[in-house]
N, C-alpha and C positions, 0 to 999 in steps of 0.2 A: 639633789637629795630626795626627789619624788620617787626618784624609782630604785631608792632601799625598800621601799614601801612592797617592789615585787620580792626583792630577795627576802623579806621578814616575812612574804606569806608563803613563797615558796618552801622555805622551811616548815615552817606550822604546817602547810597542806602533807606536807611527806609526813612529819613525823603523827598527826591525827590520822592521816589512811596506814600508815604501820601498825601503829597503835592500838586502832580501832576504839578510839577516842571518842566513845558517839555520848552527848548530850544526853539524845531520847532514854538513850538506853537505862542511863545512870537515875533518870528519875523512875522513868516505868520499870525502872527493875526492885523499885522501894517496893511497890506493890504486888507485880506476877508475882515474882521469886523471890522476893527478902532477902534477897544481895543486895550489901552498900557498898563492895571494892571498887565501883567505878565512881561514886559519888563520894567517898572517902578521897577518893584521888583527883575528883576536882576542889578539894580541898585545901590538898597538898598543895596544886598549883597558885592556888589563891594563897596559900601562907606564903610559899618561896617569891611570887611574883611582890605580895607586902615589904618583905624583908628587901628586894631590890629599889621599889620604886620610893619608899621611904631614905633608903642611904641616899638613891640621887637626889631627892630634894635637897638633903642635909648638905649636900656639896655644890648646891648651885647648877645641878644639870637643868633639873625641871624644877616647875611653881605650878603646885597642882592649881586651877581654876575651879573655886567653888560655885557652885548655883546651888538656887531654893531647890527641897523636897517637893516635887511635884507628887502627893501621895494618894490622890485619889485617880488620876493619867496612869500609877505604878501600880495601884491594886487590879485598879479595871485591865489593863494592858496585860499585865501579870498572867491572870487568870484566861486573857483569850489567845496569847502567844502561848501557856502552855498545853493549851485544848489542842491548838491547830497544830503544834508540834510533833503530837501523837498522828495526829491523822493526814499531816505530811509524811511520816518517819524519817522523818530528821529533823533536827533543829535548823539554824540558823545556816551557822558553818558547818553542820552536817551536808546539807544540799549543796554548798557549796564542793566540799570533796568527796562526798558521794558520785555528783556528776561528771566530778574528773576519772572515778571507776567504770562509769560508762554507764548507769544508770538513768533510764530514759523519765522514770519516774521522780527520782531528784532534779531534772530539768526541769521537768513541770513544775513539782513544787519550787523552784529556786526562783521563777517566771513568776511564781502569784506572790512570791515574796517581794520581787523587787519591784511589782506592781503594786498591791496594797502598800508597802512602806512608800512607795514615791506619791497614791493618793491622799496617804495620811501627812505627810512631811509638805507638799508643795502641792495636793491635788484635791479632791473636791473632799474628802473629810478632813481636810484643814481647820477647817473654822469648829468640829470636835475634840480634835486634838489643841485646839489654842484655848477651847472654852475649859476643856477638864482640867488645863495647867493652870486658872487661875485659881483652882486650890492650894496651895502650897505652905511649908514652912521653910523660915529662914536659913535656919541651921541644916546645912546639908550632912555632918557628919557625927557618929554617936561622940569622938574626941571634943569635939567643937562643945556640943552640948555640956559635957563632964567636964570641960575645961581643963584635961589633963594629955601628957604627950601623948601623940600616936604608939610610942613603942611601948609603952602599958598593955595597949591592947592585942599588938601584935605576939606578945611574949605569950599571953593568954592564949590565943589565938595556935601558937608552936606548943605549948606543953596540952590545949585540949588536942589538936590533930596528932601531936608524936603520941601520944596516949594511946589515941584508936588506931593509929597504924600500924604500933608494935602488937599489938592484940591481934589484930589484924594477919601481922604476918608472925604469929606466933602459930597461926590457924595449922593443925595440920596439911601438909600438901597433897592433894590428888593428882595420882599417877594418870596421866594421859595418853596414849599412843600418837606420837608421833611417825613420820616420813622419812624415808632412807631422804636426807641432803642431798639437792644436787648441785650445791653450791658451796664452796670454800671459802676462808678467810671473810674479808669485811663484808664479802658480796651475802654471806651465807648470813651475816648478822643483821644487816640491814633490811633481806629481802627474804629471809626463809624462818627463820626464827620467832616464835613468836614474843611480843614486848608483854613484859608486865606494866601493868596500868599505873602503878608509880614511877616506874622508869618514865615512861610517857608521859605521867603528872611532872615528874622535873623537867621535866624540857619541853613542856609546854609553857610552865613559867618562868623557866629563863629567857623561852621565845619572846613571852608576854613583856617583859623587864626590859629586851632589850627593845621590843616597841616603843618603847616613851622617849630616850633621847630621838632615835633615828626619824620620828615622826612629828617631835618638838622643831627637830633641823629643819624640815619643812615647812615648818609652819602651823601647824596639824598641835594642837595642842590636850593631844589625849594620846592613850598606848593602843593597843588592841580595838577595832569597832567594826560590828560588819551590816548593820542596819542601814547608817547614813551613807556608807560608802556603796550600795547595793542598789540604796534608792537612787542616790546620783548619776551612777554607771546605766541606768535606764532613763535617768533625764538628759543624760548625754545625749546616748543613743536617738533619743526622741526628738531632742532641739538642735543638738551638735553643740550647742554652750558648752567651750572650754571650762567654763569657771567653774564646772560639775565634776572636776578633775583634778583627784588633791592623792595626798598619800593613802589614805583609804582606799579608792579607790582602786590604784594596784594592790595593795595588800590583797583584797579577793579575787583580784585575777590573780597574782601569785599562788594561792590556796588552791584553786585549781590548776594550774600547772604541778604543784607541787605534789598533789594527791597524784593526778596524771603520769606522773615521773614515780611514782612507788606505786604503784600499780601497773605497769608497764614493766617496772622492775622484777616485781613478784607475780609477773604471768597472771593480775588479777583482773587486767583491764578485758570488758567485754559490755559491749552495750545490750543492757537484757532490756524488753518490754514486759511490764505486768501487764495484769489484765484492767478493762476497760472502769470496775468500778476503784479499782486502785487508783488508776489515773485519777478520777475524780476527785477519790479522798488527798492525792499528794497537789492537787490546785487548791479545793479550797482549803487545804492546811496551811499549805502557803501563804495566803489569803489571808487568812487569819494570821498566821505568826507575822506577817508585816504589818497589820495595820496593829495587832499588840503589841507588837517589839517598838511601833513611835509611837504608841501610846506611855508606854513604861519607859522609855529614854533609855530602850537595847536591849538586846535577849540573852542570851546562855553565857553569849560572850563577854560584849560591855556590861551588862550589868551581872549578872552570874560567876565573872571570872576577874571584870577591873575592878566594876566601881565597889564589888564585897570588897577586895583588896586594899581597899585605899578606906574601908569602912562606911562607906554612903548611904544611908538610910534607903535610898535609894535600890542600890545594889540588895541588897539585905532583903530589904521587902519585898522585891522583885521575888526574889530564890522563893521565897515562900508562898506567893501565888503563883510561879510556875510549877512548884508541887500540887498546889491544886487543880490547878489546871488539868497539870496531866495528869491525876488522877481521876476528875470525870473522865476527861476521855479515855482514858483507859478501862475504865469504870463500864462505861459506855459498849464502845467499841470491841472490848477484848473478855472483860468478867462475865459483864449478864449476859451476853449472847452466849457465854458457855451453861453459864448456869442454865437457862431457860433449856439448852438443845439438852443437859443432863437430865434433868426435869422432864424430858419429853421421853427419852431412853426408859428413865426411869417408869415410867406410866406405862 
């Protein structure tokens, strides 16, 4: 059963390099542009992925595992995985199928990721990350607290997101110039056509849904994670300990294969180099998003895309200091250096 774990990522890797599914994008884009259609649509995926993972409780597939709110580990964490995310350019599982496009700079950042997260989880900031979790509350989830069923809130959860999506795509549509095809039938749809971001929001969380049994069968008792399985696959590498080898762990080799396999498809695959300070910023971005993503217990993904889903204080809180996050850095990095060079124009 370990190795559904590649075919659950193989699909996720294709349909987020189709999609173009990027994390970064969806928060820095609250800011440059005041577009929400990507962040609206990880929405989507966080409602449709609620709606699955709740029925299979109800049926005896899975028993979700609660732990305490670790809430100062999730602010702090929060806030430096969504700094470093900017100045990686990409998230988590960004760098993951960015790399499989052939991106020399996702490498690097993917390398300070699985290195910070494996220093914070098992390496010399250990004893940081053990010390911030002894803050904590009980109650891991907002139902828990209210003492009322989860589908209360999931319902909430469907009529505020159907609300803004139909708005949404009430939006008038802007005519694009498209490419004469040079592909037919399912090849042309898969690999020439571009996906609307709700398309790709559903079938990212049906991806997500169907992670919880096939990953329960394992043994592996969570859906979607790429933090723990990213830091392990480098303490593999490092010790050769088997035991660092669970369903997670192929899950992100899948994701790259699977981006590699649609990018391949779509003529996208090409290994480019940036230049030297790029390199920099996509290490220590890395760097940072690993040792914030084990500080916060996950990044865009686990906690941005499951543990919202299932309601976790956790999850929850995260989203909101990774907004912040990436908004210094973006703040940082992308505004005031304009501002200042218009400022100098301007003089």
């Amino acid at each position: 059963m370990i190795l559904t774990g590649l075919l659950c990522g193989i699909l996720l890797g294709f349909v987020l390099q189709r999609g173009r599914f990027c994390m970064v994008g969806a928060y820095r884009d609250l800011f440059l542009s005041k577009k929400t259609t990507i962040f609206l649509a990880l929405f989507i995926a966080i409602t449709i992925q609620s709606i699955g993972i709740f029925i299979l409780q109800d049926n005896g597939v899975i028993a979700l595992a609660y732990k305490p709110f670790f809430w100062l580990a999730t602010i702090i964490g929060g806030v430096i995985f969504g700094f470093g995310m900017v100045l990686a350019g990409g998230c988590a599982t960004g760098t993951w199928y960015r790399a499989g496009e052939g991106l020399i700079g996702s490498y690097i950042a993917l390398f300070g990721y699985m290195l910070g997260a494996a220093m914070t989880k098992f390496g010399i900031f250990q004893p940081i990350n053990q010390n911030l979790k002894t803050y904590q509350i009980q109650d891991s989830t907002l139902y828990q607290t209210l003492n009322i069923s989860p589908w209360i809130l999931i319902v909430i959860l469907f009529a505020i997101v159907g609300f803004f999506t139909y708005k949404e795509l009430k939006k008038p549509k802007r005519k694009i110039a498209t490419l004469t095809p040079r592909k037919t039938g399912i090849s042309h749809w898969l690999f020439e056509k571009a996906w609307h971001p709700f398309i790709t929001a559903i079938l990212v969380g049906l991806i997500a849904i169907l992670a919880w049994p096939l990953s329960y069968a394992s043994g592996r008792e969570f859906g979607l994670g790429i933090t723990t399985p990213s830091a392990n696959l480098l303490g593999f590498l490092v010790t050769g300990n088997l035991d660092y080898i669970d369903w997670g762990v192929f899950l992100v080799l899948g994701i790259f294969m699977g981006s590699f396999i649609a990018a391949k498809g779509a003529n996208e695959f090409k290994f480019r180099l940036p230049e030297k300070k790029t390199l920099g910023l996509n290490l220590s971005g890395g760097l940072l998003m690993g040792f914030g993503a084990s500080l916060a217990g996950g990044c865009t993904i686990g906690n941005g895309l499951v543990n919202t889903a299932i309601f976790s204080y956790q999850g929850w809180v995260a989203v909101v200091f990774f907004i912040i996050g990436a908004w210094l850095a973006t703040y940082l990095t992308i505004i005031r250096p304009q501002q200042i060079a218009s400022n100098k124009i301007k003089s």
